[in-house]
N, C-alpha and C positions, 0 to 999 in steps of 0.2 A: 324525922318527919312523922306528922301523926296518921298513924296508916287505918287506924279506925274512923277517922274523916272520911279520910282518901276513898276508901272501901263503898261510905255513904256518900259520898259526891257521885261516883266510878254507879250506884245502884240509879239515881237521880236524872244520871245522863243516859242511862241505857233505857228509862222509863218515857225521855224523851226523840229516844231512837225511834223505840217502836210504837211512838205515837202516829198513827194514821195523818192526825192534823197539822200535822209539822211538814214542811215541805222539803224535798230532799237535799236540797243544797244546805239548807240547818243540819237536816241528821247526820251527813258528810262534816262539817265543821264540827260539831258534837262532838261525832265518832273519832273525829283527827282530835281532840282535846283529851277526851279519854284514851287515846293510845299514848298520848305526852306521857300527860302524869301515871302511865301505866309502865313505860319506860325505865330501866337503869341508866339513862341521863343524869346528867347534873340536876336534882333535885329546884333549883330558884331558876335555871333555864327551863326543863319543861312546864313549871311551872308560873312564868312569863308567860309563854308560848300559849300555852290552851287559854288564859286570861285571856292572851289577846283573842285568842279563835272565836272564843264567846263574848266578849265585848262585840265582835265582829256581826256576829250574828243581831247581837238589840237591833241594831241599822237596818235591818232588810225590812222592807216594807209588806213583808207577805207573811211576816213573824204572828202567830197566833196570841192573841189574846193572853190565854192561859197558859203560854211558853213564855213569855216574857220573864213573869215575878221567880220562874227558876230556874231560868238564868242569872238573872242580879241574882239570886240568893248563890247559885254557886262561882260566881264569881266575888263574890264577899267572904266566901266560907275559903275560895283557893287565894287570896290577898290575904287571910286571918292566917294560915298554915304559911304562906313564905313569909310575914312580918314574924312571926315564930320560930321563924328558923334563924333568924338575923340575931 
């Protein structure tokens, strides 16, 4: 697995943790997605699992503006690392 990704995904989401403008029920969802792929799980299960947590999250209608485009990006970047692993 590419763990220098992972590392910068794991920075990304923690930048959206402690954003003020983010609402707590995102930073909860986040924060469950970074503990997946922070996991010694099965590498293509946690990495499903937080996919979905943040796909979950595009849906909420009280999702910020400026939170959106990095979530798609880190859900493109964690869909590029499990077609990688295949």
């Amino acid at each position: 697995m590419d763990e220098e990704a992972l590392d910068g995904i794991k920075e990304i989401m923690e930048g959206v943790i402690r954003d003020s403008a983010v609402p707590r029920n995102i930073k909860r969802s986040v924060q469950e997605a970074k503990d997946k792929i922070s996991s010694k799980d099965a590498p293509e299960v946690t990495l499903t699992s937080a996919i979905y947590l943040l796909d979950e999250c595009l849906n909420d209608i009280n999702m910020p503006f400026h939170t959106r485009p990095e979530l798609m990006s880190l859900i493109s970047e964690l869909e590029r690392i499990k077609e990688e692993m295949k």
